[in-house]
MIZA-847837 format. One record per residue (C-alpha): residue number from 1; residue in three letters; x, y, z. Coordinates in Angstrom, 1 decimal. Example, Ala and Ser with C-alpha at 12.3 -4.5 7.8 and 13.67 -1.06 7.14 Angstrom:
# residues 2
{gudo=1	guke=ALA	x=12.3	y=-4.5	z=7.8}
{gudo=2	guke=SER	x=13.7	y=-1.1	z=7.1}
***
This chain:
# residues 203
{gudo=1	guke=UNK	x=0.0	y=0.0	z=0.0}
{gudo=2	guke=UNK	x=1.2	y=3.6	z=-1.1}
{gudo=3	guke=UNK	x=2.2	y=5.4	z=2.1}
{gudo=4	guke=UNK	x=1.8	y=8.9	z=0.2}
{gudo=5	guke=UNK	x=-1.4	y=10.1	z=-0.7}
{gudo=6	guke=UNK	x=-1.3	y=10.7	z=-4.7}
{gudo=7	guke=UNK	x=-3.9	y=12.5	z=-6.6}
{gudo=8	guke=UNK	x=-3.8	y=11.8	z=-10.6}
{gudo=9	guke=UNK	x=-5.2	y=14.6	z=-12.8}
{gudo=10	guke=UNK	x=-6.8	y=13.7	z=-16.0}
{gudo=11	guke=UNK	x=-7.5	y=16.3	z=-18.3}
{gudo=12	guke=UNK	x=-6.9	y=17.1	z=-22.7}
{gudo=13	guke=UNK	x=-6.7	y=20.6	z=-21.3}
{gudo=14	guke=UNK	x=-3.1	y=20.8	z=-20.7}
{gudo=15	guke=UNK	x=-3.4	y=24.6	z=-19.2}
{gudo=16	guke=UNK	x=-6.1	y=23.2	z=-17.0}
{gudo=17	guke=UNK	x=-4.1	y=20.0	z=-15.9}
{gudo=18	guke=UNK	x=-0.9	y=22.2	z=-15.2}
{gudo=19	guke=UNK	x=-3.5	y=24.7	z=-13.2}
{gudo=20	guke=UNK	x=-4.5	y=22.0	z=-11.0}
{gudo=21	guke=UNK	x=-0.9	y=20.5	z=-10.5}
{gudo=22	guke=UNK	x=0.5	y=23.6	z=-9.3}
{gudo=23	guke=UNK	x=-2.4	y=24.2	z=-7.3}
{gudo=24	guke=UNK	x=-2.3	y=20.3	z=-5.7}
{gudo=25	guke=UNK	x=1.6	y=20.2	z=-5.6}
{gudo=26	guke=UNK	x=1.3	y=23.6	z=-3.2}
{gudo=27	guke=UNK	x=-0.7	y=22.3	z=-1.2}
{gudo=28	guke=UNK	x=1.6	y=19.6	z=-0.4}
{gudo=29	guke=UNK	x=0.1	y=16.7	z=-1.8}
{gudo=30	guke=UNK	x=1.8	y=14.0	z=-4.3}
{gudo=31	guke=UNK	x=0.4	y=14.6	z=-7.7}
{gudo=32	guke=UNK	x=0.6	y=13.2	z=-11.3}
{gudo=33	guke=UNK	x=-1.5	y=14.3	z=-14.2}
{gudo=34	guke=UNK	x=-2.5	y=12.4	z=-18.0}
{gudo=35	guke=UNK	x=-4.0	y=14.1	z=-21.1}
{gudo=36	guke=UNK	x=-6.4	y=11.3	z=-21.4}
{gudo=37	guke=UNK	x=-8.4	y=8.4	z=-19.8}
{gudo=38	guke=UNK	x=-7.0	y=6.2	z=-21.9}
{gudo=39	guke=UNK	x=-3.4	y=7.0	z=-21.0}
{gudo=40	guke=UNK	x=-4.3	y=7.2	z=-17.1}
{gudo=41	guke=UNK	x=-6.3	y=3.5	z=-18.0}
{gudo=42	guke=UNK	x=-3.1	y=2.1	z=-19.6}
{gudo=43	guke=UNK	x=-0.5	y=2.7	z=-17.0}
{gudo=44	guke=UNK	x=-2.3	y=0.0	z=-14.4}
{gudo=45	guke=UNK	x=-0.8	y=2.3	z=-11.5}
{gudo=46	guke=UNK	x=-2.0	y=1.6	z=-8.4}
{gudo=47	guke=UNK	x=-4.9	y=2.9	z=-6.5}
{gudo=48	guke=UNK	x=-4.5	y=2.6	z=-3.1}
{gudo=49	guke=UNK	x=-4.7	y=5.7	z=-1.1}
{gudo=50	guke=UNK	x=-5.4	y=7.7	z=-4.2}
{gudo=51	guke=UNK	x=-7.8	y=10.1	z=-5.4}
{gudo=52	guke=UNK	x=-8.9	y=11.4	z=-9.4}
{gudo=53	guke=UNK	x=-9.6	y=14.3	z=-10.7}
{gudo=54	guke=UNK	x=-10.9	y=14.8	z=-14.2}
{gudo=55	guke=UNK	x=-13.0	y=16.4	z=-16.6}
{gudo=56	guke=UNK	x=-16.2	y=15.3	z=-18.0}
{gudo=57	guke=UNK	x=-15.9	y=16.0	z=-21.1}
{gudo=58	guke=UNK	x=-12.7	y=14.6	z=-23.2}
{gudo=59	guke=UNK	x=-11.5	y=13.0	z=-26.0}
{gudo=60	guke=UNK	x=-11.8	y=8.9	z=-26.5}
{gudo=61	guke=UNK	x=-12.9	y=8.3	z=-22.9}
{gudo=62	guke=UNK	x=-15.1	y=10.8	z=-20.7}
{gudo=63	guke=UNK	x=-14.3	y=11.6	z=-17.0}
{gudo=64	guke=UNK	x=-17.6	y=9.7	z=-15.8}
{gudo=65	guke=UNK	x=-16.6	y=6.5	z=-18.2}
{gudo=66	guke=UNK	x=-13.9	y=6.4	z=-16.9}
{gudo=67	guke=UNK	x=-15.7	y=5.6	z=-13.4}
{gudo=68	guke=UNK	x=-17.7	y=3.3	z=-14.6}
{gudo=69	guke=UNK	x=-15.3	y=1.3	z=-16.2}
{gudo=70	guke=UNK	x=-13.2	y=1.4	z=-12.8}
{gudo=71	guke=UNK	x=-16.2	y=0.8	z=-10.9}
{gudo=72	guke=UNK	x=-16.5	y=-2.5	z=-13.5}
{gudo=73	guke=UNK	x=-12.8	y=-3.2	z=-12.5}
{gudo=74	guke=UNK	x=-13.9	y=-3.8	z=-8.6}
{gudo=75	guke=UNK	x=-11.6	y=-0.2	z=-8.0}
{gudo=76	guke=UNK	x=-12.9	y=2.2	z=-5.3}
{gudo=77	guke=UNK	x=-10.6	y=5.1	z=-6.0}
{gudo=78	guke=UNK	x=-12.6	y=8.2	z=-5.5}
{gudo=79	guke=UNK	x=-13.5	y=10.3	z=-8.7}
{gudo=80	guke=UNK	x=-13.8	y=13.9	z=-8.7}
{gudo=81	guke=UNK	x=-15.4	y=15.2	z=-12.1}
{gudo=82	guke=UNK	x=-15.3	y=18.7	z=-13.3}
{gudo=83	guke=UNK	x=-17.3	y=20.3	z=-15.6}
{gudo=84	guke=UNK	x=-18.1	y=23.8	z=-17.0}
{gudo=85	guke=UNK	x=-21.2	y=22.0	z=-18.1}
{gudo=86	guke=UNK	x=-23.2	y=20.7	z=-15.1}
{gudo=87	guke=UNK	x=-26.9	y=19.9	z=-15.7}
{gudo=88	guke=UNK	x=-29.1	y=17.9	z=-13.5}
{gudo=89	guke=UNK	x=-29.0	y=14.4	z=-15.6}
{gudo=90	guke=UNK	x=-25.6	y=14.5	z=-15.9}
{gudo=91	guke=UNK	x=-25.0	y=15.1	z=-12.1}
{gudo=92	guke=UNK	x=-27.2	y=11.6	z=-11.6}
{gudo=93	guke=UNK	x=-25.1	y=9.5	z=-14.0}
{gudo=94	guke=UNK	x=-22.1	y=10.7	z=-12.7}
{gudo=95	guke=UNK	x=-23.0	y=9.3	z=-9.2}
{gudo=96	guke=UNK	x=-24.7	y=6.2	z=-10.9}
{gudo=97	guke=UNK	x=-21.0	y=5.8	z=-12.1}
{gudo=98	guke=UNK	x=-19.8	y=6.4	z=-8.5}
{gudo=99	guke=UNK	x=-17.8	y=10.1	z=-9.1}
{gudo=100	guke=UNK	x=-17.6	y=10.7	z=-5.4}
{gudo=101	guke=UNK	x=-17.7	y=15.0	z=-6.0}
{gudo=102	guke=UNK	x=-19.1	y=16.9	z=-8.9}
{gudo=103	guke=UNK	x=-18.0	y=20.2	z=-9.3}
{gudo=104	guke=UNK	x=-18.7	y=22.6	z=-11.8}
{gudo=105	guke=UNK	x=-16.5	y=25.3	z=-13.1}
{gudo=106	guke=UNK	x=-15.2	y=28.4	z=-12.2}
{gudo=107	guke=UNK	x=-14.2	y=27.2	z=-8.7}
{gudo=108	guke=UNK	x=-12.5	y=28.1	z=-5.8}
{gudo=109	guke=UNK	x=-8.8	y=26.5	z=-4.9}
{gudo=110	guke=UNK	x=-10.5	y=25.8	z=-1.1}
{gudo=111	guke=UNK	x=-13.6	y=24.0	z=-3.5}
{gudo=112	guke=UNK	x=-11.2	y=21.6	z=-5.1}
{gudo=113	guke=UNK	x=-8.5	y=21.1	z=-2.2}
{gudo=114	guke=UNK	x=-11.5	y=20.4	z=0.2}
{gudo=115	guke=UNK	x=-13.2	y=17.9	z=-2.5}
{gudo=116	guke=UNK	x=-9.7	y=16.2	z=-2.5}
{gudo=117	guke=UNK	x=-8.7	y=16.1	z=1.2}
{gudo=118	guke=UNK	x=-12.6	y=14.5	z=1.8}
{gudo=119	guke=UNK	x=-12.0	y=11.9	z=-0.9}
{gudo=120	guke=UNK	x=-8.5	y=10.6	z=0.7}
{gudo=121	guke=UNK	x=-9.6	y=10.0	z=3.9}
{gudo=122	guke=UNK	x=-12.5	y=8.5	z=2.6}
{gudo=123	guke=UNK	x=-10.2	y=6.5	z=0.3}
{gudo=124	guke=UNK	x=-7.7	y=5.6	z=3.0}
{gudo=125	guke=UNK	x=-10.3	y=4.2	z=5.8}
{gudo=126	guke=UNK	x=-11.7	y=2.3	z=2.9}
{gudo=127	guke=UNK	x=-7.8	y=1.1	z=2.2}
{gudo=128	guke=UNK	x=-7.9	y=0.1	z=5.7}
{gudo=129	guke=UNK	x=-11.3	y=-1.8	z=6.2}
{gudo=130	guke=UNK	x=-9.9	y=-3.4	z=2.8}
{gudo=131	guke=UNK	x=-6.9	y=-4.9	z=4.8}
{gudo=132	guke=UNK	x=-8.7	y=-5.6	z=7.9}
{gudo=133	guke=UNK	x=-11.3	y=-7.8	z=5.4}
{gudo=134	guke=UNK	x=-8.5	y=-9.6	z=4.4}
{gudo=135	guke=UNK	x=-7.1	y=-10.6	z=7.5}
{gudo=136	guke=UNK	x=-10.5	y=-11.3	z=9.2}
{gudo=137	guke=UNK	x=-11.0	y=-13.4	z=5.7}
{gudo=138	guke=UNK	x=-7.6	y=-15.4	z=6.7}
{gudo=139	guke=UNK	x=-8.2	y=-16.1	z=10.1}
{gudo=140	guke=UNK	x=-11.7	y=-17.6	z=8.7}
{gudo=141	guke=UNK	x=-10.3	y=-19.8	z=6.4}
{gudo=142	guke=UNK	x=-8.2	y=-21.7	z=9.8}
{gudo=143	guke=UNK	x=-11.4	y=-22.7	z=10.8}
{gudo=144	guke=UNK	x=-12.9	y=-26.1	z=10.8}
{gudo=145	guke=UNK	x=-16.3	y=-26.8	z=9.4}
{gudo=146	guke=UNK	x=-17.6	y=-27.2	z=13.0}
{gudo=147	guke=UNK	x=-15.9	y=-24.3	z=14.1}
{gudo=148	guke=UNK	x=-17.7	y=-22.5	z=11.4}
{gudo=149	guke=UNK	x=-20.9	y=-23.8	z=12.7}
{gudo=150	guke=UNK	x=-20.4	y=-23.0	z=16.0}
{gudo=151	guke=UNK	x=-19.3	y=-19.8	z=15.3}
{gudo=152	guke=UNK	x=-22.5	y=-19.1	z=12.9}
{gudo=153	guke=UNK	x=-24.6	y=-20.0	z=16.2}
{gudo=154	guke=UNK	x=-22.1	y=-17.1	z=18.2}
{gudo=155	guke=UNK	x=-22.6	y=-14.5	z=15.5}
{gudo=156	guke=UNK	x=-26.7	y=-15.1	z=15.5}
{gudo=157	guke=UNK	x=-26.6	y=-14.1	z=19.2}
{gudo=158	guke=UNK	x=-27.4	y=-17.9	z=20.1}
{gudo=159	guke=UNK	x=-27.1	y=-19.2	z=23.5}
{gudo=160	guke=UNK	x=-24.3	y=-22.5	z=23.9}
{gudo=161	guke=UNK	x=-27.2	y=-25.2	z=25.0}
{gudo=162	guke=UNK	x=-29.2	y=-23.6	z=21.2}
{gudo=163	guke=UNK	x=-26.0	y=-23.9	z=19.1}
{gudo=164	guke=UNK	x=-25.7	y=-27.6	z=20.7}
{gudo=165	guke=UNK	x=-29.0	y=-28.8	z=20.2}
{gudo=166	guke=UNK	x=-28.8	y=-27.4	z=16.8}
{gudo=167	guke=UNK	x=-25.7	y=-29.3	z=15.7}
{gudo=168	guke=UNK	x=-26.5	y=-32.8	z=17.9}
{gudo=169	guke=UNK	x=-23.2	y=-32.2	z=20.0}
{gudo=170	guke=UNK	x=-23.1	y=-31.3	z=23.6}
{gudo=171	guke=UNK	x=-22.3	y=-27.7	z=25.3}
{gudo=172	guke=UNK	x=-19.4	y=-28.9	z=26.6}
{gudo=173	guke=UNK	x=-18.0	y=-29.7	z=23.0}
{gudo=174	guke=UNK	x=-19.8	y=-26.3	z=22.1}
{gudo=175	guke=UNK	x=-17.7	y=-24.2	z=24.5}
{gudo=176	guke=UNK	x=-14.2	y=-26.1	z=23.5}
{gudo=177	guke=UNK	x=-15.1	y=-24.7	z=19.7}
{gudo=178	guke=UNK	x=-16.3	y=-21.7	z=21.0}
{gudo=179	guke=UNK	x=-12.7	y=-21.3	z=22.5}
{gudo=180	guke=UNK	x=-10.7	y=-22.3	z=19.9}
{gudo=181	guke=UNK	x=-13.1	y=-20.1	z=17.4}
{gudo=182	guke=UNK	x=-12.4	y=-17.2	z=19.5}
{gudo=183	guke=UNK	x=-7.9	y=-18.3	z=19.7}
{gudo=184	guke=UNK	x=-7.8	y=-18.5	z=15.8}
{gudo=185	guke=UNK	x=-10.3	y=-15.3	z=14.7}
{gudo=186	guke=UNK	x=-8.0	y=-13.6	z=17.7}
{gudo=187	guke=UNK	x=-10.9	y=-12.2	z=18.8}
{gudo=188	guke=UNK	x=-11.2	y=-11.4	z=22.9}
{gudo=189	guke=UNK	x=-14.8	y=-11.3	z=23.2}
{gudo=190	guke=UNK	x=-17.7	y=-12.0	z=21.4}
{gudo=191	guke=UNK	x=-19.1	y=-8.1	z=20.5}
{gudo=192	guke=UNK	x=-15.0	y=-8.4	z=18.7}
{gudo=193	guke=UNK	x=-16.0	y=-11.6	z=16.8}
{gudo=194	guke=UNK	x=-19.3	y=-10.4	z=15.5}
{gudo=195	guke=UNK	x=-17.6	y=-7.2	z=14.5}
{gudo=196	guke=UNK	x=-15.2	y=-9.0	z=12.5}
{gudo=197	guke=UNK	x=-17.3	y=-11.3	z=10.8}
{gudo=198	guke=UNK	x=-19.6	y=-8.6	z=9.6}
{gudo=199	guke=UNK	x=-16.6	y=-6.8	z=7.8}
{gudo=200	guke=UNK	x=-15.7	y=-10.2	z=5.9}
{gudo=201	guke=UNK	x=-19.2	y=-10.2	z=4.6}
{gudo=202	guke=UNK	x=-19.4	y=-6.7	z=3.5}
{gudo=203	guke=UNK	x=-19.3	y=-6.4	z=-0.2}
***
């Protein structure tokens, strides 16, 4: 995972795109701009702890395309789009695509700074619910069907005697997979385990 915050500018406007670097580089932020979706597309660069900024209206690929076909990639990065032509419609199918800020043109340098700071801390407590996922998503794979089951019966707020008349075992044998269910997800009580089994299911 990047440790800088980056934001990539896309616009054909080259006077615009140098605009908004020298305005983003000031402000201290990382920043890297491309005259086209197409050439931001092609690079593969990764996302993580990133934002976009772009115009809606370009050449080959348009600003909110381009979010839709990143959203069709499975990528969250936020998507700011621009426009000197904002009209209700176009406002809705930009967040259909998933732009996360619409601004339209002339704006202020606080408007767009403020539109970018918002969309990396957005983008880096996603970046870190992402990774938590994953290791909540690893810890679940150590368990053993049972485990699972009994850990199901935990998760539903089900007492020990319920979980073991539902699986035909005993509560005894309930609690010694309850324990070794609550070693392997490393989870101290079970308000922790719930918590992380509802981030593994999120989508």
């Amino acid at each position: 995972m990047a440790d800088e915050p980056i934001v990539h500018v896309i616009d054909d406007d080259e006077g615009a795109r140098r605009s908004l670097e020298f305005l983003i580089d000031c402000a201290g932020l990382k920043v890297r701009s491309f005259s086209s979706a197409d050439a931001f597309l092609k690079t593969g660069l990764p996302l993580e702890n990133a934002c976009i900024i772009t115009d809606v209206r370009m050449p080959g690929m348009n600003g909110i395309e381009m979010a839709q076909e990143l959203k069709r990639r499975g990528n969250n990065v936020p998507v700011i789009v621009i426009t000197g032509h904002a009209d209700v419609p176009l406002a809705v199918q930009a967040m259909h695509a998933g732009v996360s800020d619409f601004i339209e043109k002339p704006y202020g340098d606080e408007t767009i700074l403020g539109a970018i700071r918002t969309a990396l801390a957005r983008q880096a407590d996603r970046d870190e619910l992402q990774a938590e996922r994953y290791r909540v998503q690893e810890r679940l794979a150590t368990l053993s069907m049972r485990e699972r089951e009994v850990m199901e019966g935990l998760v539903a707020g089900e007492a020990n005697k319920a979980i073991a008349y539902d699986l035909g075992i005993s509560a005894r044998t309930v609690e010694v997979y309850r324990a070794n269910v609550m070693l392997k997800m490393q989870a101290k009580t079970l308000s922790e385990l719930v918590r992380m089994v509802t981030i593994a299911r999120l989508a």
